[in-house]
C-alpha positions in Angstrom: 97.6 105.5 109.2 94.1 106.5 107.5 94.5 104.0 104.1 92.9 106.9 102.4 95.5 109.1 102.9 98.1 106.2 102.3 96.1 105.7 98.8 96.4 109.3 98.0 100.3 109.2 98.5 100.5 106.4 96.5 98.9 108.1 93.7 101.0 110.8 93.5 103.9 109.2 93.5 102.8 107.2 90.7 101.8 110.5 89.2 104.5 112.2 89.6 106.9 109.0 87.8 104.6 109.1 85.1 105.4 110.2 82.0 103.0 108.6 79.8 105.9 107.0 77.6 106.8 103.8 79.6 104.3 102.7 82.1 107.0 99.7 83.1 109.6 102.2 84.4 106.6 104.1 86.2 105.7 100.8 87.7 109.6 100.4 89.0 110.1 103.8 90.1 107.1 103.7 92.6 107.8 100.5 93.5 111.2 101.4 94.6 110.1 104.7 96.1 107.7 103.1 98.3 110.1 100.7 99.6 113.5 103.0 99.9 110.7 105.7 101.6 107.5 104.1 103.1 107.8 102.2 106.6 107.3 98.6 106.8 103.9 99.4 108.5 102.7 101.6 105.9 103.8 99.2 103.2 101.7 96.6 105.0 99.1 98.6 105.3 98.1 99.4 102.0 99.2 95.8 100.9 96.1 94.4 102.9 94.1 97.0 101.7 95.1 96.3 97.8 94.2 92.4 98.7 91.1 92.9 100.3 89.6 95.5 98.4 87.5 98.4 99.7 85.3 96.0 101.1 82.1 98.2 101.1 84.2 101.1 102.8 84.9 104.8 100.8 88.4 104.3 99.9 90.0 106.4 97.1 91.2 103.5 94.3 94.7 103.4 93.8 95.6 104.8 90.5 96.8 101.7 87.5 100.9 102.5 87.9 100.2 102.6 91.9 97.7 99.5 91.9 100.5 97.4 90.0 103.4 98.9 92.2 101.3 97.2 95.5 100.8 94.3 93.5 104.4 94.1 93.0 104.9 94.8 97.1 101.8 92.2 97.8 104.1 89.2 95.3 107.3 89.8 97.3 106.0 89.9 100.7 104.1 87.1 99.7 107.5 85.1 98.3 109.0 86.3 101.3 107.2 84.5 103.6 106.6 81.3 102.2 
């Protein structure tokens, strides 16, 4: 899938949990959205892009609550694996 598109939905979801009151439960409600909803692949996906960066390319950036949510995903796969 187009990362652009995958950073978009990220981003709204993020938006969307949002309120402006408690970035923390933000953080935890598109965290668990994009596991409970998002396949494995896609998950994957915008891990590797979050880790490597745009890397010269035109990516939309992912928005602060979405770039800590893939942070979050990027830890546990990371813990998962070792």
């Amino acid at each position: 899938m187009d990362v652009n598109k995958l950073v978009r939905m990220a981003n709204q979801i993020a938006a969307n949990l949002d309120d402006g009151k408690n970035p923390q439960r933000a953080i935890d409600g598109t965290v668990d959205h994009l596991k409970r909803f998002w396949t494995p692949a896609m998950r994957r996906q915008i891990v590797e892009h979050y880790r490597q960066g745009s890397n010269g390319e035109e990516v939309i950036e992912l928005s602060f609550i979405a770039a800590q949510a893939v942070a979050r995903l990027a830890e546990e796969q990371q813990q998962a694996t070792a």
